[in-house]
N, C-alpha and C positions, 0 to 999 in steps of 0.2 A: 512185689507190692511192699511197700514201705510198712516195717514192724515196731514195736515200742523195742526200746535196747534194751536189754537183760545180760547183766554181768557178773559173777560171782568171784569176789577177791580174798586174797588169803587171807587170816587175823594176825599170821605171823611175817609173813615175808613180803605181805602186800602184791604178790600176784595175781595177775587175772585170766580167769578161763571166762568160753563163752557158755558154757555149759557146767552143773553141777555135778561133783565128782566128790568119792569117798578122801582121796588121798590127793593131796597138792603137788602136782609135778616138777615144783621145784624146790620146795625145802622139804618133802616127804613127809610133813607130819599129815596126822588124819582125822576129818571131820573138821576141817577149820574153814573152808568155801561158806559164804556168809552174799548172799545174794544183795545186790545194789542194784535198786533201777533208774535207770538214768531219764531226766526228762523230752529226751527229746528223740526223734522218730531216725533209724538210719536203715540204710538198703544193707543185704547182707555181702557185697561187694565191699562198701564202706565198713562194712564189722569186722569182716577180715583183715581190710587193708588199711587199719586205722593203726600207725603208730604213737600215737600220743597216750596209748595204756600199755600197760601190757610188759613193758624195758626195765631196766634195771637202773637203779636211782644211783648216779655218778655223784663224786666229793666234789666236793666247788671250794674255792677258798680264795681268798683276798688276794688282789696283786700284793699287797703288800704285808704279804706271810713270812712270817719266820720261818724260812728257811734254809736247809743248805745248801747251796747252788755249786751244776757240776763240775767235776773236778779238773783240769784240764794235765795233758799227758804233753810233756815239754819232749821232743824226738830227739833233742840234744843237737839237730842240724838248725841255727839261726834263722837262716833265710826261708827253711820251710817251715819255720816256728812265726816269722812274722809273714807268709802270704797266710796263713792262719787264723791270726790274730790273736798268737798266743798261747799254743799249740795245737792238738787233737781235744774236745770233751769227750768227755766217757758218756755213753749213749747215743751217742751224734753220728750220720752218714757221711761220709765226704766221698764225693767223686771228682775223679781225675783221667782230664784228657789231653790229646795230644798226638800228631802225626808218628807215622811207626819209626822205630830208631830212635827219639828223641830222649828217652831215656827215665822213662815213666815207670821201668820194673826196677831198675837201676835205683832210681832217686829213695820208691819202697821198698827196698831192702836193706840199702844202706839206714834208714830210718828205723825200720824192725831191729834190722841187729843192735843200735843204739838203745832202742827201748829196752828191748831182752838183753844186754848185758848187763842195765842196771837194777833188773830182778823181776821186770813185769815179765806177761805172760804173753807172749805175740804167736801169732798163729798166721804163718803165710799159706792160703790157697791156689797152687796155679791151677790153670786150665787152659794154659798154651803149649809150657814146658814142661817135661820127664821131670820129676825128683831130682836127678843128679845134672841135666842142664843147669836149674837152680844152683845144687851145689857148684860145680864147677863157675860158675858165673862168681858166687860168693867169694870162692879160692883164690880167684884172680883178682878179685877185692880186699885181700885181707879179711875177708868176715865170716872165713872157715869153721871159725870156735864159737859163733856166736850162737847162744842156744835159743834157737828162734824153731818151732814147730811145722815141719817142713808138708806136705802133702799135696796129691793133684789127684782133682775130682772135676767134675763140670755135673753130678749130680749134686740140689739142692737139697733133696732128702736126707743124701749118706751126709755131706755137710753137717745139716742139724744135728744128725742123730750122732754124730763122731762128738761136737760140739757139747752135746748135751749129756756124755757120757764122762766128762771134769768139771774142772772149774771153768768157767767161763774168758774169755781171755781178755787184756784188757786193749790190743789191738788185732783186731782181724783185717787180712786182706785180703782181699778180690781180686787177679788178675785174668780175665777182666770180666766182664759183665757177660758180654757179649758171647763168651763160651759156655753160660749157666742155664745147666735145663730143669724145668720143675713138672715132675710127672702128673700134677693137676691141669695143666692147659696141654693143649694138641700144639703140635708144630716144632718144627726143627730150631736150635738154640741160634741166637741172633733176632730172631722174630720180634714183632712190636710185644706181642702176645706174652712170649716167653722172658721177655726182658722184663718187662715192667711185673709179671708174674716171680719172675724168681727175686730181682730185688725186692718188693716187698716181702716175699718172707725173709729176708738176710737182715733186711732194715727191722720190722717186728723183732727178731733175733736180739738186734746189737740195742734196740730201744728194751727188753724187758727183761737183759741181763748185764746192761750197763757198757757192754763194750762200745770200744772207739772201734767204728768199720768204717775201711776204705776199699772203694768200688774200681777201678779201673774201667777206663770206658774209652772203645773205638772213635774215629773221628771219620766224617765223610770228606769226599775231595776238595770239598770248600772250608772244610777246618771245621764245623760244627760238630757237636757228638752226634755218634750215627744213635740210632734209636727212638724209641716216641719221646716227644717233647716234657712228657708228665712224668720222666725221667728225673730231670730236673728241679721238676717241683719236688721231689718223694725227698730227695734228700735234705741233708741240711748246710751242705758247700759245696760247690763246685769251682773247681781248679783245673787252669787249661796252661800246660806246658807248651811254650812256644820258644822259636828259635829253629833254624836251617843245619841243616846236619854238615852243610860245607863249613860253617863256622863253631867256635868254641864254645860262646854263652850258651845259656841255657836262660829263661824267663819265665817263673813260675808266677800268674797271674791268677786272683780269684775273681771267679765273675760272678758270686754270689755267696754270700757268707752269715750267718744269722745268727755268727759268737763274733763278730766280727766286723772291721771294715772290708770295702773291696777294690781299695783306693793301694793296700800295697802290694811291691812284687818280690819276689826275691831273686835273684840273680845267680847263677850259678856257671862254672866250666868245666867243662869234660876234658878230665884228664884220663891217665895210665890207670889209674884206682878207682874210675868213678867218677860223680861230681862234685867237684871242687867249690868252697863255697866265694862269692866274692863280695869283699867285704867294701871295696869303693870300685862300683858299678862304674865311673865316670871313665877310669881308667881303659875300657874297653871301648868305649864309644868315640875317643880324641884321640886325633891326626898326629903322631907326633912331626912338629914340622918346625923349622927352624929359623923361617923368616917367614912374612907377610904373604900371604899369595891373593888376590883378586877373588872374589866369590864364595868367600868364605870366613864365617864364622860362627862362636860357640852359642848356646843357648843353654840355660839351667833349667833344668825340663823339672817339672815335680811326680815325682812317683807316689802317690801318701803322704807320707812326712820325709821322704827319702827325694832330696836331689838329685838327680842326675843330668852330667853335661857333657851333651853331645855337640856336634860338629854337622853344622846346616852349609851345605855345598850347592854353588849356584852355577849354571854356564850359561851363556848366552849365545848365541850364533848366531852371525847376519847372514841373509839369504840376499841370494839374487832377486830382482823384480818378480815379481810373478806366483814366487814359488808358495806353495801352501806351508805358513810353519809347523812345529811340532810342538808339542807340551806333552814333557814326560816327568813323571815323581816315581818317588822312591821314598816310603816311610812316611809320605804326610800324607792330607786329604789334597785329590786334584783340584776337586770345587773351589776350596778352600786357596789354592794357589791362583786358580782363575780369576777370583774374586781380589787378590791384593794385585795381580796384575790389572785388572780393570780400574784400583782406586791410586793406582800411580799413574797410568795414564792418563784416567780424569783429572787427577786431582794436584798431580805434580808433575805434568805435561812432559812424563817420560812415554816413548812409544819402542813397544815392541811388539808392535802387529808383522813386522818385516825380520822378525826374529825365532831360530827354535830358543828353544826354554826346555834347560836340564835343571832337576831340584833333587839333589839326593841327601838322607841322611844319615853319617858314616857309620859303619857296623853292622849297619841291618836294624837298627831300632827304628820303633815303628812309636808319632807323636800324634798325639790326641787332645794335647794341652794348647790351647787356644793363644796363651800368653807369646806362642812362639809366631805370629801374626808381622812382630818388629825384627826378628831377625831373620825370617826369609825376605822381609823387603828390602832391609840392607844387604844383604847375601844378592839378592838381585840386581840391584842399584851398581853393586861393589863390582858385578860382574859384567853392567852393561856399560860401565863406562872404564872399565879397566882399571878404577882405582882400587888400591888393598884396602882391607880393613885391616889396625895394627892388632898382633898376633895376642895377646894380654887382652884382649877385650871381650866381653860378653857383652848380648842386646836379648831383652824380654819384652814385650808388651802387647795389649790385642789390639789389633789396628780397627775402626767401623770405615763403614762405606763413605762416610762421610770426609774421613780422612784423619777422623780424631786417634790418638794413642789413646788407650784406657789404662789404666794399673789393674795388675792381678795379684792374685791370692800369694801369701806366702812369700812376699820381697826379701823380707829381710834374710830366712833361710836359704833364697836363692844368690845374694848378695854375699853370706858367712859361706856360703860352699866354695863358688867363686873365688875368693880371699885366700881360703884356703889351701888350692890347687895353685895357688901362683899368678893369678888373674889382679890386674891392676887399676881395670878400668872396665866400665858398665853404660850401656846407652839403655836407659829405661822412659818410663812416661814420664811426664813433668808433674806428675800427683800424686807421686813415690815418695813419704817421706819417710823413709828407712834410714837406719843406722847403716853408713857407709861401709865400716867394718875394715878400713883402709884403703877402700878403691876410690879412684875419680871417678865419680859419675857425670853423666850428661843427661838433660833430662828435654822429652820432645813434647809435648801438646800438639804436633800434629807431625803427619805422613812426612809434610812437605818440609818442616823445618829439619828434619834427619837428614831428607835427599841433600838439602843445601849446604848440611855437615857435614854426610860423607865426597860431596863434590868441592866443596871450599868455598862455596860462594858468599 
């Protein structure tokens, strides 16, 4: 039955009991409970499970507070300083993933030891590797002397309490997640349960003593991090090392960042010492090739503010009557190739229904930028009719269904990069008006006026 509410609040601390009491349970002074009754009727379900009394009064303050905003930890490694956006903050999570081998303990230790030679305090966790794997790993790095805080645990108790027994550090790592067990949940480490249970308390940890912590974290067979999805969310960046272990680069990519863009990458090669950093990407991704060949040409890809230019490789194959063709890519979208092959056959009465169709893009890099629309079509064009495209030239633009070229973002830095490398000449949209930067440009307003360029007619 429905009661009048009766509540007694403290005169000092403002607490509420639901009952009168000598001594206030939370600031211990005595005789200060002062009865309030409240107007209106509640069930005694509702009196218990009423959070709107009872909590503790949080600081609120203006977005636009005088404050000091946190401090950011430079790794001394560029490239993992700009997929960052500028380095590590101090109190910030960052997690990082990536298929096994790829070189994710490697890239964090070469970082730690950077940090800790220049006086911070880093603190590396395994829970994969013995203590002196680590060291031996470091030895063969050169970063034997580096005085970086070495230990393996996969308890997050001894963790803390090791932790909480100095100063705090100003980078902590995680290798990796997925081996951390927290003796308040049930279940074997790797679990949804134990994962998201022990990162939160490492995150609480590195949030309320300011450290930069990085989480290392497993990936499943389709590249995703293995683990619960709310993973993800806990933190505050997430960084996915990609790159094939049969080749050099390395591509350190953020797919969420909240100090941060997640538009850059950093590029890296696995050398004798580790990863190497590199500082013109384009270099890795171009054919070097000496004269013109058929089916091929560059595109200036945009990574962020970072250009990069790869090498879009096209072949065509005629089949005999009958035969079912093929369509196969390599580093672009298929849809996406399907669709420019449907708007050259409509639209510029090329046919390649009696054709396979190879589309690869050189080194392994993998394009996502739409801009590159104009030069798989000349790539294709180039390679169904046997003509080259000349060896100096790059093409950018988004092709529509219609047939139209559109211009994209970022011409001019795709045009000064181009220049740069030695490039002389650019096929872009006709609604490009960028500083040439010394190329001859050619400029399309549609599909069909390219094909007639690169055919001669």
């Amino acid at each position: 039955m429905a009661k009048l509410q009766r509540r007694y609040a403290c005169q000092l601390c403002g607490s509420i009991a639901s009952k009168w009491q000598g001594q206030c349970v939370d600031c211990g002074e005595w005789n200060t409970l002062v009865e309030e009754t409240g107007g209106g009727v509640v069930t005694p379900f509702a009196a218990k499970h009423d959070l709107r009394s009872g909590g503790r009064a949080v600081q609120v303050s203006g977005l636009d507070a005088d404050v000091a905003l946190p401090a950011r930890l430079v790794t001394g490694i560029a490239e993992l300083d700009r997929a960052l956006g500028g380095g590590l903050v101090a109190g910030s999570a960052t997690l990082i993933g990536g298929d096994p081998g790829i070189g994710k303990s490697t890239l964090l230790l070469q970082a730690a030891a950077r940090l800790a030679t220049t006086g911070a305090r880093v603190t590396y966790i395994s829970g994969e590797e013995a203590a002196d794997q680590v060291r031996l790993r470091a030895r063969r790095m050169g970063l034997g002397t580096a005085p970086v805080q070495l230990a393996t645990a996969t308890s997050v108790r001894d963790i803390l309490t090791t932790l909480d027994s100095g100063a705090p550090p100003a980078l902590l790592v995680i290798d990796s997640i997925q081996t951390m067990h927290s003796d308040l949940i049930e279940g074997a480490p790797g679990t949804v349960s134990q994962v998201r249970a022990s990162a939160q308390e490492l995150i609480r940890y590195a949030k309320d003593r300011g450290s930069a912590l990085v989480l290392v974290g497993h990936v499943t067979k389709d590249g995703t991090i293995a683990g619960p999805r709310v993973l993800e969310h806990m933190v505050d960046t997430v960084l996915s090392f990609e790159g094939e272990r049969s080749h050099q680069y390395r591509i350190l990519r953020a797919v969420k960042n909240r100090f941060g863009g997640t538009d850059e990458i950093g590029v890296f090669a696995m050398g004798e010492l580790g990863l190497d950093e590199v500082t013109n990407p384009s270099a890795l991704f171009l054919t070097q090739r000496g004269e013109a060949i058929s089916g091929a040409i560059v595109f200036p890809a945009m990574e962020g503010t970072r250009p990069v230019l790869v090498e879009i490789q096209a072949l065509v194959v005629r089949l005999a009557s009958g035969a079912t063709p093929r369509r196969a890519v390599v580093g672009w979208d298929s849809g996406r190739l399907a669709m420019i092959l449907a708007v050259l056959e409509a639209r510029c009465g090329l046919s390649f229904s009696t054709c396979e169709v190879y589309l690869n893009v050189s080194g392994g890099y993998r394009i996502a930028d739409p801009g590159a629309d104009l030069a798989v079509a000349a790539a294709l064009v180039s390679a169904l009719a046997e003509r080259s495209i000349p060896a100096d030239a790059v093409a950018f633009g988004e092709v529509s269904l219609s047939g139209e070229v559109r211009g994209v973002a970022h011409g001019a830095l795709r045009l000064k990069e181009s220049a740069k490398l030695g490039f002389g000449r650019a096929l872009l949209p006709a609604a490009v008006r960028e500083p040439a930067h010394g190329l001859a440009t050619s400029g399309f307003a549609t599909l069909g006026a390219l094909v007639d360029h690169l055919l001669g007619r």
